[in-house]
Phi, psi and omega in degrees: 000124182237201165077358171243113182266343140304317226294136164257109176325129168294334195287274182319309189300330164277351184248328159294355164266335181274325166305290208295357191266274163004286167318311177299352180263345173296328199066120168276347177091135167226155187285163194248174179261176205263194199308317182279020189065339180295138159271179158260265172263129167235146211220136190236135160252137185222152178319130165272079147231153145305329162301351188249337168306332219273319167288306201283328216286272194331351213241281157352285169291000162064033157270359166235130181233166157239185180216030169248283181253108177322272143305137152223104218264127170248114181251151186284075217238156141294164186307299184302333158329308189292299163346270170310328165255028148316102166082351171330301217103340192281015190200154190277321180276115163256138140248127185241180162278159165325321185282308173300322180303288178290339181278349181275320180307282176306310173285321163228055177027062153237130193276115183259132172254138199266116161266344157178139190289127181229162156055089183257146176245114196258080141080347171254358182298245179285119177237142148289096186276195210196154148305167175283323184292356175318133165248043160276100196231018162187170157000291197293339195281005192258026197280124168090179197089168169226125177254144161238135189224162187242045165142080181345150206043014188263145177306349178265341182264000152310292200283323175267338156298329166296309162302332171288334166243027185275296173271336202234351171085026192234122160319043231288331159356107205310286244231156199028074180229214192247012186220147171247119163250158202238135185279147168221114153319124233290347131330296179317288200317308194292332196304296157328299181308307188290328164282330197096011188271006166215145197298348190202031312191136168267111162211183201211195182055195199287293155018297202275346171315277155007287184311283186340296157291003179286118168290342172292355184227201189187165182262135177231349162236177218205086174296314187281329172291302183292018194237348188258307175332307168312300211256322165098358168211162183286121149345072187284100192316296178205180184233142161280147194215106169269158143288151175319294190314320186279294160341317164280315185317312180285319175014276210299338182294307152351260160350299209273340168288338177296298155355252113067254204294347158311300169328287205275325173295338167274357197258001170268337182276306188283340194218030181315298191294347190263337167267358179295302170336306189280329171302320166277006170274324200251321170250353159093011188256149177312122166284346150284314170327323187267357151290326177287338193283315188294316217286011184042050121261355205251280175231176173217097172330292221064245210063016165278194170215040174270166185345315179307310176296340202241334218242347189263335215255337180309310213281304197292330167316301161347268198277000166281329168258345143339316200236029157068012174287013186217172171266334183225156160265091205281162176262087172285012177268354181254323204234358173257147186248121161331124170231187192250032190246307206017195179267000000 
């Protein structure tokens, strides 16, 4: 398959992972809060979709205010990004993957702590698509294929590996298995797909909306359905994550962003129809897609950390290092730190 000129090699991507893990484990220092716990500016790097701006909106729009944190200035990173500044410094919050959480940890020996678990795919997520003319026609046909997935180490290529080789018999392994797979940013990847340079592609988010409704193509693997069939849980995408250090430093800053984002995530649940509208005046993405994203059959934000959520993110901890995509099986009774947000 030629002709995607984005495509990234797993070998570079794993070794540009392994550097940044390294660096992050030297630590840049994060500044501490002053005497009284008040912050100043506190900084989140968060997924560039609109369905995630859609959380975010109310904090933005200054309907969630604090006496903690001055500011809480949020940039916008795509995945394999989000990744990398996992533990960097470059930010006090990431949402990161599940997978960046423990390899930061095991790998480049940083203690990262999960302040709150996000984006569970409840039945509208992740799909593997096909052209419709494809004579692919489930799981078991992607043995010899080219996949395009959109980030290598990400809880969705984790999470589809495991389905691939749980429900469907396939060797699922990134590099000598039974499938090549190829990174695409998830635009190229539908592009790609749709020209034919690659046999398949996993995708969510707006991609995968987008696909769903597209009559050229069709689903052959049901990524988030069949992971709960395996696994007996929903798909948890990702975590906000801090370092131990900053956590103590922090503590109270900490907090008051779990508060924070409890707020503006009930208030994106209670007010879906009046920000879709408005997000899509400003970036131009279909306002219905962030109503289908909201409509909890579809996702789930969270960004809390109660029992459910922790006991959906184990199952997947489980069967990632089970089945050797990880290094460890975390003990999350050790690394989630409790907050005040929940569901």
């Amino acid at each position: 398959m030629g002709g995607v000129s984005s495509m990234v090699s797993l070998r570079t991507a794993s070794t540009m992972a392994a550097v940044l893990l390294t660096i992050s484990a030297c630590g840049t220092g994060q500044g501490a809060s002053d005497g009284t716990g008040r912050c100043g500016t506190f900084t989140l790097g968060a997924l560039d979709d609109d369905s995630h701006r859609a959380a975010y909106h109310a904090i933005e729009k200054g309907r969630v205010k604090s006496e903690v944190i001055g500011e809480l200035k949020i940039n916008y990173l795509q995945i394999p990004a989000l990744i990398q500044a996992t533990a960097s410094g470059q930010y006090d919050v990431v949402g990161t993957s599940l997978p960046g959480v423990v390899n930061a940890r095991e790998k480049g020996g940083v203690d990262l702590r999960i302040v709150g678990l996000i984006q569970a795919q409840t039945g509208g997520g992740t799909k593997t698509f096909v052209p419709a003319g494809s004579g692919i026609r489930s799981g078991h046909d992607l043995k010899g294929k080219t996949v395009g997935v959109s980030g290598f180490g990400s809880s969705v290529m984790m999470s589809t590996q495991i389905v691939y080789t749980k429900k469907y018999g396939l060797d699922a392994k990134a590099e000598g298995g039974d499938i090549k797979y190829v990174e695409l940013d998830p635009q190229t990847m539908y592009s790609a797909l749709k020209k034919g340079d690659i046999d398949a592609a996993v995708m969510f988010h707006q991609t995968g909306w987008r696909a769903g409704n597209d009559p050229g193509l069709r689903v052959v693997a049901d990524i988030d359905n069949d992971f709960r069939e395996v696994s007996g849980a929903w798909l948890v995408g990702a975590a906000y994550v801090v370092p131990g250090d900053l956590l103590k430093k922090k503590a109270k800053c900490v907090a008051e962003f779990q508060r924070m984002i409890g707020e503006s995530v009930a208030y994106a649940e209670q007010n879906v129809s009046e920000l879709a509208p408005e997000i899509s005046r400003q970036t131009g993405v279909d306002a219905e897609f962030i109503e289908y994203w909201w409509n909890q059959k579809s996702y789930r934000f969270g960004g809390g950390t109660d029992a459910e959520w922790i006991d959906w993110a184990g199952r997947f901890y489980r069967l990632a290092h089970e089945g050797g995509y990880l290094p460890k099986n975390p003990d999350l009774g050790e690394i989630v730190v409790n907050g005040g947000t929940g569901e």
